[in-house]
MARGUMI-879631 format. One record per residue (C-alpha): residue in one letter; y, x, z negated. Coordinates in steps of 0.5 Angstrom, whole numbers, plus 2048, in hexadecimal, padded with zeros to 3 digits. Layout:
# residues N
AYXZ;...
END
This chain:
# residues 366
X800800800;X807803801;X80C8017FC;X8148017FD;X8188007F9;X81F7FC7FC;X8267FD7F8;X82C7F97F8;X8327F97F5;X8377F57F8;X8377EE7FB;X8387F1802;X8317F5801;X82E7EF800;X8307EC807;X82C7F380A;X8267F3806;X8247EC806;X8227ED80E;X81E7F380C;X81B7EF806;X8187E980C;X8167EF810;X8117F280A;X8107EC809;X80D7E9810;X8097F1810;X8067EF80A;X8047E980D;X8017EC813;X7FC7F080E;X8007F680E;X8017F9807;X8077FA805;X80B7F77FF;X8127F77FD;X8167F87F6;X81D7F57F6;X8227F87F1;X8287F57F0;X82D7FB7EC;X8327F57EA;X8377FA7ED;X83C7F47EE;X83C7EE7EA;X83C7E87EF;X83C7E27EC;X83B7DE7F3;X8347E27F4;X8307DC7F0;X82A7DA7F1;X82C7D67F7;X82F7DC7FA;X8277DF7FB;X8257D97FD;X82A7D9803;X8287E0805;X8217DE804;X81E7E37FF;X81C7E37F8;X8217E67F2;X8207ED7F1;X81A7EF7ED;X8207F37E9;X8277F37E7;X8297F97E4;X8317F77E2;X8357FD7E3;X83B7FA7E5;X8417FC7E1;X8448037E0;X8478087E4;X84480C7EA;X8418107E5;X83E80C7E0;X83B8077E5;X83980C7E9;X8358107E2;X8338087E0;X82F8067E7;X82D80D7E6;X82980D7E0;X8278067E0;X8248077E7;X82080D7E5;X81C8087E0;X81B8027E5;X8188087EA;X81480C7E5;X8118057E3;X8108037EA;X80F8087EE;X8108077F7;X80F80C7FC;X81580A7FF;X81C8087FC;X820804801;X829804800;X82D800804;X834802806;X839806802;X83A8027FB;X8398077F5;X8338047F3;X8308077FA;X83380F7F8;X83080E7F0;X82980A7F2;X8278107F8;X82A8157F4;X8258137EE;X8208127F3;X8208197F6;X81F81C7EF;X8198187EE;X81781A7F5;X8168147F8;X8198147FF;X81F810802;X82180C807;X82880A808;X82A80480D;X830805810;X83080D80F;X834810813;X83B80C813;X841810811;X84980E810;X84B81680F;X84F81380A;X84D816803;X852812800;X84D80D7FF;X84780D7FB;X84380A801;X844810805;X8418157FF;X83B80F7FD;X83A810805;X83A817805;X8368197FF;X831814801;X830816808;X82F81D805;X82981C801;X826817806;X81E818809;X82081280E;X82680F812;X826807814;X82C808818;X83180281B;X834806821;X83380D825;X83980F822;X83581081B;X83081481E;X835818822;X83981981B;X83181A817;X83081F81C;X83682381B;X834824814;X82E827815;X828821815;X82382181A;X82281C81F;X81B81A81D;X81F818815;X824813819;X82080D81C;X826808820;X82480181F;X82A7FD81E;X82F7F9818;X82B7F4813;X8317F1812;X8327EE819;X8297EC817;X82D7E7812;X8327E6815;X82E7E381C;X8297E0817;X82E7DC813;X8337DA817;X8307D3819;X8317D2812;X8387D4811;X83B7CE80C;X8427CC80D;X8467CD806;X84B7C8803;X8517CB805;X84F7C980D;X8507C280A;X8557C3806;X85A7C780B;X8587C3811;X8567C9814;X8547C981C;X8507CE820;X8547D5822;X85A7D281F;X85A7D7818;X8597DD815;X8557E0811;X8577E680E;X8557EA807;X8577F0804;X8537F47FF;X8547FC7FF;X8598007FA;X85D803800;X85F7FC802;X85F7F87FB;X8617FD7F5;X8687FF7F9;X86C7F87F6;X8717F97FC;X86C7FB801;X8697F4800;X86E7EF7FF;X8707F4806;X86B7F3809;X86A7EB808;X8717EA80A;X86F7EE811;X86A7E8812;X86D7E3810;X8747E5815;X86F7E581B;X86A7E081B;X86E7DA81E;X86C7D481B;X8647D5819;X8617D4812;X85F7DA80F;X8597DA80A;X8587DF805;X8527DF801;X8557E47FB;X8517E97F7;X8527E77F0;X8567EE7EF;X85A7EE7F5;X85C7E67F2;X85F7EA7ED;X8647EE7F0;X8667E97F4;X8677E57EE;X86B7EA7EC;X86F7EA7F3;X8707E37F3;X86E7E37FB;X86E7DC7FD;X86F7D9805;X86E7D2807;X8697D580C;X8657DA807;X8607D6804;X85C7DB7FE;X8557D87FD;X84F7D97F8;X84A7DE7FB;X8467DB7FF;X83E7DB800;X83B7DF806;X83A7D980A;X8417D6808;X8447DC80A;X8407DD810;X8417D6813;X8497D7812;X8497DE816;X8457DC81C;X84A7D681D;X8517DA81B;X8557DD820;X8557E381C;X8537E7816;X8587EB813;X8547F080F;X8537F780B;X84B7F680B;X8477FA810;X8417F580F;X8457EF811;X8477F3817;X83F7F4819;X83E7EC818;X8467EA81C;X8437ED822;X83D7EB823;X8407E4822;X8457E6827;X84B7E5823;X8517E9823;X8517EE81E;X8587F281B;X8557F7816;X85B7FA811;X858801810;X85B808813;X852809815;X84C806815;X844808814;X843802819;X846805820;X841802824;X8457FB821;X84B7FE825;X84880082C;X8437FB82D;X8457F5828;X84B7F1826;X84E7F5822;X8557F9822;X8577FF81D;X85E7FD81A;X860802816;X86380180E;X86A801810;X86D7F9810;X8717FB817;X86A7FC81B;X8697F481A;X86E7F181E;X86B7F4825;X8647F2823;X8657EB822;X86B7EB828;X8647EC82C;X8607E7829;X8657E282B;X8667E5830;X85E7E3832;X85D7EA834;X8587EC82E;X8527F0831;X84C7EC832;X8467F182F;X8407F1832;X8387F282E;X8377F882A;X8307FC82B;X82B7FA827;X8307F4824;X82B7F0826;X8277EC81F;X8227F181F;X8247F681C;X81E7F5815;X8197F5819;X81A7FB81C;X81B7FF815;X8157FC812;X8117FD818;X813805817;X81280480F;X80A801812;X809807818;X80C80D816;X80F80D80E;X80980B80C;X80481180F;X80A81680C;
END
């Protein structure tokens, strides 16, 4: 029997694994043996990732959460450190699987290797280059600890490549985001604020803003809001408000008849309203991914992305930091000259598949 272990450590890293679960699952079924341990660190505390939360991705809850959210970097990081090592030794794998670049990933293959279980890292070899954001060192530091490379794009091969990882580590299979996202948008659910606001097909933006750089500067995000109000004619603006940034826009007193700051929204809710918007507004590079698979114009308020691909294939435009940018960008949107995108290599749906393929053919005889 061959024995994963997946780690999760945020809402989002849900969404990736949840497609690699149904796979190993469906190997299973098929008489292969191969099983899973799901391990949830806690990371972040997510009050909409209730039971119904797993039932919508169609996988059953962790087998265990080890609650390390709170601290600092360091002290989250020493926290998931130390609890992980217990749960491994008490249920040793032969492969740890970490998803994306959230500290949890960094700290659980770290934890791994010491304990010499090898590592495989879905969505290795995405680089930003900006090393102000603790992503790019989650990345960078896993990247070079990791046996096994699922990567999204040839560009994360070419960057894995360039770092000294041979070409029998990387295995090209695809985004397990855009697996969920294709699987799940039948299912997408239309949220109140639909009603509420009487919204309309391509008819309003969707916009959300998280990241220190664009958040933390008080000025910069009143200047910023300001930009996108002054510039977005007459549609409604729908902003979903991390409970950190509500803060602060409390503290600013930001308020315009078309800005309209909501709860945080489930996957499906969010999801029905982007792949309906005229627009998303964002500093997320995972909305990037799922905005241009929808085809949905995508302005990214970011001075660079780990996702190029979302730029030269997808939907997506790097706006930069600085509030002035806006006003061209939007210009063209209402303009009616937003590029159109196109599909993605390996963007396809069967992006878990081909991993658990590799897991059952080449990993397990390793």
């Amino acid at each position: 029997m061959y024995k994963v272990t997946i780690i999760a450590g945020a809402r989002p890293n849900f969404m990736k694994i949840a497609p690699i679960i149904h796979a190993i699952q469906k190997s299973k079924d098929a008489g292969i043996l191969i099983d899973y341990r799901l391990v949830h660190t806690g990371q972040h505390y997510d009050q909409n990732m209730s039971g119904s939360f797993f039932e919508q991705l169609e996988i059953p809850e962790p087998h265990v959460n080890l609650e390390c959210s709170g601290g600092t970097q360091a002290e989250q990081t020493a926290h998931i450190m130390i609890n992980f090592e217990k749960e491994l030794m008490a249920n040793p794998v032969d492969l740890l699987l970490v998803v994306g670049d959230v500290t949890s990933t960094m700290a659980c293959a770290l934890v791994a290797q010491k304990l010499q279980t090898k590592v495989a890292h879905v969505e290795g070899g995405i680089r930003s280059d900006d090393w102000t954001m603790p992503e790019e060192i989650n990345r960078l530091v896993t990247d070079s600890i990791t046996n096994y490379f699922f990567t999204t794009s040839e560009t994360a091969n070419d960057n894995l490549r360039k770092s000294g990882v041979k070409e029998e580590q990387i295995f090209f299979v695809g985004n397990t985001m855009i697996d969920t996202l294709l699987k799940q948008r039948p299912n997408f659910k239309q949220p109140q604020v639909w009603g509420d606001l009487k919204l309309s097909d391509r008819n309003y933006i969707v916009m959300t803003l998280h990241r220190p750089a664009n958040v933390d500067e008080e000025s910069q995000l009143k200047e910023m809001i300001d930009e996108i109000t002054a510039h977005t004619e007459d549609v409604p603006l729908i902003f979903p408000v991390h409970p950190r940034t509500a803060k602060i826009l409390e503290r600013l007193d930001v308020s315009h008849l078309r800005l309209h700051m909501v709860e945080p929204l489930s996957y499906l809710e969010f999801n029905y309203l982007v792949e309906r918007s005229k627009a998303v507004i964002t500093d997320s590079g995972g909305i990037t991914e799922e905005a241009s698979i929808m085809r949905v114009p995508c302005l990214t308020l970011r001075d660079n992305t780990e996702r190029p691909e979302t730029i030269t294939l997808g939907t997506n435009e790097l706006v930069g930091t600085n509030p002035k940018n806006i006003k061209l960008y939007l210009k063209c949107l209402f303009d009616g000259d937003w590029k159109k995108g196109q599909d993605i290599p390996l963007w396809d749906g069967n992006t878990a598949t081909r991993i658990v393929e590799v897991m059952n053919s080449t990993l397990s005889r390793s």
